[in-house]
C-alpha positions in Angstrom: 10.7 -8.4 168.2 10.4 -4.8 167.8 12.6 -2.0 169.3 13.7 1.8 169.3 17.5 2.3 169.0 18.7 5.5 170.5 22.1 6.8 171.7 24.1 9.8 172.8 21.6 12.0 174.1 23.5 14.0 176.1 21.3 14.8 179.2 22.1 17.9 181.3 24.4 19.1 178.3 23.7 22.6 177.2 24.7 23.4 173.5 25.8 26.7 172.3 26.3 27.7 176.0 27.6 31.2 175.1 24.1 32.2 173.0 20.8 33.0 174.2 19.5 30.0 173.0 21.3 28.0 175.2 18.8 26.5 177.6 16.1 25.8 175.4 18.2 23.6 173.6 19.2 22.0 177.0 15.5 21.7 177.7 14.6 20.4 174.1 17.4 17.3 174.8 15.4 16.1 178.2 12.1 17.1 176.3 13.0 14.7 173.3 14.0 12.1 175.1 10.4 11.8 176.7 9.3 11.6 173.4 11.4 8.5 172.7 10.1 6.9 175.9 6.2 7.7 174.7 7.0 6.6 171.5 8.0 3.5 172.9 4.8 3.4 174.7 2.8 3.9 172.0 4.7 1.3 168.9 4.6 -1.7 171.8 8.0 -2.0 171.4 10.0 -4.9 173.4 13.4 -3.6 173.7 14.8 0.6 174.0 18.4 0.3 173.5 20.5 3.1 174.8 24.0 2.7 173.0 26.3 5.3 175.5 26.1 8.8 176.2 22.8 9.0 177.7 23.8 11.6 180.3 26.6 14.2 178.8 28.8 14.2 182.1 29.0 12.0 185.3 25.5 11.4 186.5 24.4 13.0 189.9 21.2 11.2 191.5 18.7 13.7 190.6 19.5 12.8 187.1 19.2 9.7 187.6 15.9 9.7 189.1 14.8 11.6 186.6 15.7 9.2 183.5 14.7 6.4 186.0 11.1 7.9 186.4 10.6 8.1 182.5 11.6 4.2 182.8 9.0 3.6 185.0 6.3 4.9 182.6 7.1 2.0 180.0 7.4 -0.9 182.5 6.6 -3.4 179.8 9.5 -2.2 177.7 12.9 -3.5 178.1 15.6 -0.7 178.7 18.6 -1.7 177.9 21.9 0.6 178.2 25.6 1.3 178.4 27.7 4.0 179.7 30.0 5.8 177.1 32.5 7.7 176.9 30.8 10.8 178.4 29.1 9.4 181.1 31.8 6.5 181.5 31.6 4.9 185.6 33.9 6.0 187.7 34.7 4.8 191.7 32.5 7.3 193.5 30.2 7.3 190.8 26.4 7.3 192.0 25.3 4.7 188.8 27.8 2.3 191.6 24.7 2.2 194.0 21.7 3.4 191.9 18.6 1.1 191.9 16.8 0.8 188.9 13.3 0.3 188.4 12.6 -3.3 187.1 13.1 -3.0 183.5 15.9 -1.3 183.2 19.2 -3.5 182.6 22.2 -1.6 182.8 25.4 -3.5 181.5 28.0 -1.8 183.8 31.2 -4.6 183.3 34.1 -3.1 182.0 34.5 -6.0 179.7 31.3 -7.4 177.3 28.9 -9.5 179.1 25.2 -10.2 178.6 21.5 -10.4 179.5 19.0 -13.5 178.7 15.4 -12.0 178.6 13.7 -15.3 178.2 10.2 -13.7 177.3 11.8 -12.9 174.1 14.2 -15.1 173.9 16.8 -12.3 173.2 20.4 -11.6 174.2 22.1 -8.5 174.5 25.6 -7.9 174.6 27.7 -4.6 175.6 30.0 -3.0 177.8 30.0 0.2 179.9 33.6 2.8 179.5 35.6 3.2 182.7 37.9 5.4 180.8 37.5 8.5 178.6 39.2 6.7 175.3 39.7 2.7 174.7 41.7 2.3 172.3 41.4 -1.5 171.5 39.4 -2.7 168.9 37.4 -4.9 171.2 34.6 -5.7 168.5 37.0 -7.6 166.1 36.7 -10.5 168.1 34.4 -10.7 170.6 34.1 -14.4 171.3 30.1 -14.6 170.8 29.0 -17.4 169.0 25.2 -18.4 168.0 23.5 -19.8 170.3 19.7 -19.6 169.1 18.5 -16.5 171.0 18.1 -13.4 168.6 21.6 -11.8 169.6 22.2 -7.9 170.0 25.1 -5.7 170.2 25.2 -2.4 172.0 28.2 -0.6 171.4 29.7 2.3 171.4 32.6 3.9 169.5 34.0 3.9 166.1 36.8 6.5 165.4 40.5 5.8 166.0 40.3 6.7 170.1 37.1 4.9 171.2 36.7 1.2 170.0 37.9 1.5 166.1 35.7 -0.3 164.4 36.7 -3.2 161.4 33.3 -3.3 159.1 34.4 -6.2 157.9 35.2 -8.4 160.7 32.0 -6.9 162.6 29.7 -8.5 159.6 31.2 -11.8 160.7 29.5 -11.7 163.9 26.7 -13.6 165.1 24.4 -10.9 166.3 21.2 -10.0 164.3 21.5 -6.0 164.9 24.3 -3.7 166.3 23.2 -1.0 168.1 26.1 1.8 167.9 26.8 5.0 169.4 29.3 7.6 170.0 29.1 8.9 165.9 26.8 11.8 166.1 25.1 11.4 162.5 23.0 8.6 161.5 23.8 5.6 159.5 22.5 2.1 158.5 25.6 -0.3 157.9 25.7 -4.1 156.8 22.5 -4.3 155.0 20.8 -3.4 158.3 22.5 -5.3 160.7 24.0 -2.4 162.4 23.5 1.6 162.4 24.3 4.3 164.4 21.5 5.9 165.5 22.9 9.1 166.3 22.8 11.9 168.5 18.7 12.2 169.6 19.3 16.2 169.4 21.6 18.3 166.8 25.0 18.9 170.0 26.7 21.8 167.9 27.0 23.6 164.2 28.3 20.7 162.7 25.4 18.4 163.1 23.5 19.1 160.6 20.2 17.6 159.1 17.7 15.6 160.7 18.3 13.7 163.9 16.0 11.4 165.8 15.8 7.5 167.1 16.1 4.3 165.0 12.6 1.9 164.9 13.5 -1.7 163.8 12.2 -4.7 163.9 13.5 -8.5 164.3 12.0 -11.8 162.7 11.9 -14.7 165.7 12.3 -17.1 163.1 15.1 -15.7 160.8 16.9 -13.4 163.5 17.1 -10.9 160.9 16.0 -7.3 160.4 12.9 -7.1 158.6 12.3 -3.3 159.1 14.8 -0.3 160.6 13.5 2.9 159.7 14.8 6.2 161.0 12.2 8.8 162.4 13.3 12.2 162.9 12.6 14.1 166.2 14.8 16.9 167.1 13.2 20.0 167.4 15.7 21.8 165.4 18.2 21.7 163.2 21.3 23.2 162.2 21.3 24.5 158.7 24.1 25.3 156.8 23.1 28.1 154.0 25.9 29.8 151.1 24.6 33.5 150.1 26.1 34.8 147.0 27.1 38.6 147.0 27.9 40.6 144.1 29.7 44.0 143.7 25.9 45.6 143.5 25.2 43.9 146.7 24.5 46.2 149.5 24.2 45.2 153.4 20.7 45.7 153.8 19.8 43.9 150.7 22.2 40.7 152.2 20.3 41.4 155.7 17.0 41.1 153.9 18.2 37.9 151.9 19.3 36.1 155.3 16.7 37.1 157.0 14.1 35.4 153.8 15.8 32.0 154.0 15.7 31.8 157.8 11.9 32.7 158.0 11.1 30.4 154.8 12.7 27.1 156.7 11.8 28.2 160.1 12.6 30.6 163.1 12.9 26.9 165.5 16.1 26.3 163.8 20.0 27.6 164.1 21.5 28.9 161.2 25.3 29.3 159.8 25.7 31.2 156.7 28.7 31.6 154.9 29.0 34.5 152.3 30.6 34.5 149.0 31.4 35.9 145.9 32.7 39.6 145.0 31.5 42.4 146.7 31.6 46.5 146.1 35.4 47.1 148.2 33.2 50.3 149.8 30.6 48.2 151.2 31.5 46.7 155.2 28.6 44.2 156.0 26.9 44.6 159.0 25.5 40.9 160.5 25.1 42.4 164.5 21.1 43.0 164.0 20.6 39.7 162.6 22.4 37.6 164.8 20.7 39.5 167.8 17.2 38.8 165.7 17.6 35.3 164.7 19.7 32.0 166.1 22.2 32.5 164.3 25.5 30.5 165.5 27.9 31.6 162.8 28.1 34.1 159.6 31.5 33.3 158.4 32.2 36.3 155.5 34.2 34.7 152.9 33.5 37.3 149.9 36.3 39.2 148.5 36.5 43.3 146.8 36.3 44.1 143.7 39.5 45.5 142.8 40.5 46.2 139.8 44.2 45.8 140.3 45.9 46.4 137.1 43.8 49.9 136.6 45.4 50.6 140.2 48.8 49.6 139.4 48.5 51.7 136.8 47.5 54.4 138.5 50.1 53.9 141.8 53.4 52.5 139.8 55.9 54.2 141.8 53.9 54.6 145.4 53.0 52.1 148.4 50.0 51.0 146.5 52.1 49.8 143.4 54.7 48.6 145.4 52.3 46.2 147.3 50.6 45.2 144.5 53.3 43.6 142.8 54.7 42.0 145.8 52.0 39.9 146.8 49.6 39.7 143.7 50.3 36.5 142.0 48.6 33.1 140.5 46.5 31.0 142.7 47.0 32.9 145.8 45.6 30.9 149.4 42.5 32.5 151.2 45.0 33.8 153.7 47.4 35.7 151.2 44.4 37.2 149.0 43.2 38.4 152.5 46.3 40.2 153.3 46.2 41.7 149.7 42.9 43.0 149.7 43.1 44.5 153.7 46.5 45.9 152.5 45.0 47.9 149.5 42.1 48.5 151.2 44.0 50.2 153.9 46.7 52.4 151.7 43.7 53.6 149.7 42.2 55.0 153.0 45.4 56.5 153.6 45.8 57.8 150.7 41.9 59.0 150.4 42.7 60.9 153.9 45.8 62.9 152.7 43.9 63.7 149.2 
């Protein structure tokens, strides 16, 4: 039995929604997840499990045509979803009255229930949210027992507000694979019998690396994984870089090191950069042109002046500049006081340069 495992896609979501960027990386999410479907198309798989979080908010029809019309291109496919946290089921929801085409089975129940698909003699297991958090470890015990079939779990969850989840206890259960959502990065767990396949596009800065779908495959006879292999297929990626300045570092030299590393991995991706070291206390770096050139989400400056504070003390014993010096200079000062120190000095000096 072979399937594609994917999960918290995030349809109609746009990420970075105050950058340029924005709707090409709400575009890449509905474009990727076509992918998934013709990849599903084209390995023969049986199953496409959809563990939560397939549409980022409450579904209006149009969406759900659309996602139903992609369903209808892989008719000999199994779909197989829940709702999550995201796009959890509410009264007046349109999923309430939303006919799917044939091969679609959607497991709506508030509570875990099942679907027999006889051809395959496969059982999945799930349920949908109703509520934005559950906080009830519902997949400590679950009740399932073997019963011959090759058993699945779709689930969703896994931090402290939305299912916690007990390792553990969950290798106890009967099913042959777990098919987990809700945490964004992927993982393989239990020796292959569960992963989270993570969300199908990078959602914001801190998902970084590759990102993509789950393949696996079941043995009939052994109900165990024999093969799960994750293929990447985002179209970008956030990448996290660390540039280190030194006092000789000037801003155009930095601009022309950031700009180097962002066209040496690729102008598709989104970029953070976080700059460190010590830098020349006259030099003010400059990042507008770059982040108006490049997809750039965040250039977090983090590099400190060069003072040399005892040759200043020395120099200012009995002033402003002394005086702050030796009030807030000490041993293993935090980020937030060396900060302070150095836009203190920085600003007497000014002074002091002015009235010179």
């Amino acid at each position: 039995m072979r399937f594609i495992h994917t999960g918290d896609i995030h349809w109609g979501m746009s990420p970075d929604c105050d950058r340029p960027w924005s709707r090409e990386r709400a575009q890449a999410i509905k474009e990727t997840f076509e992918e998934v479907i013709r990849q599903a198309r084209e390995r023969d798989v049986d199953f496409l499990f959809i563990a939560g979080d397939l549409f980022h908010r409450q579904p209006l029809a149009r969406d759900l045509k659309e996602v139903n019309y992609l369903f209808s291109t892989i008719p000999s496919v199994h779909v197989v979803l829940i709702a999550g946290n995201h796009d959890r089921i509410r009264k007046n929801s349109a999923l309430m009255s939303f006919k799917w085409c044939s091969n679609v089975t959607f497991l709506m129940s508030g509570e875990l229930e099942s679907a027999v698909f006889g051809d395959c003699d496969v059982e999945v297991y799930g349920f949908s949210y109703y509520t934005p958090e559950i906080l009830e470890a519902r997949l400590d015990e679950t009740g399932v027992e073997p019963n011959g079939r090759i058993q699945i779990l779709l689930a969703h969850g896994g931090d402290s507000s939305h299912v916690p989840i007990d390792k553990d206890k969950l290798a106890l259960s009967p099913f042959a694979y777990i098919a987990l959502g809700h945490i964004h990065k992927p993982q393989i767990l239990l020796d292959r019998r569960a992963a989270y396949c993570g969300s199908l596009e990078p959602l914001d800065k801190t998902e970084t690396g590759p990102h993509g779908i789950l393949v696996g495959e079941i043995s009939p006879a052994t109900r165990q994984v024999t093969t799960l292999e994750f293929v990447p297929m985002c179209q970008s990626q956030y990448i996290s870089l660390a540039i280190n300045v030194t006092p000789k570092t000037t801003n155009g030299e930095l601009a022309h090191r950031i700009s180097q590393e962002i066209q040496s991995r690729g102008l598709k991706h989104i970029y953070r950069f976080f700059i460190r070291g010590m830098r020349d206390p006259d030099i003010v770096f400059d990042f507008d042109v770059l982040e108006s050139r490049f997809k750039i989400v965040q250039i977090q400056d983090d590099s400190e002046p060069q003072y040399d504070f005892a040759r200043l003390f020395a120099e200012h014993p009995g002033d402003m500049i002394g005086f702050f010096i030796r009030a807030l200079q000490k041993d293993d000062m935090s980020p937030v006081e060396k900060k302070a120190l150095f836009y203190g000095i920085n600003a007497l000096l000014k002074t002091t340069d002015e009235r010179s």
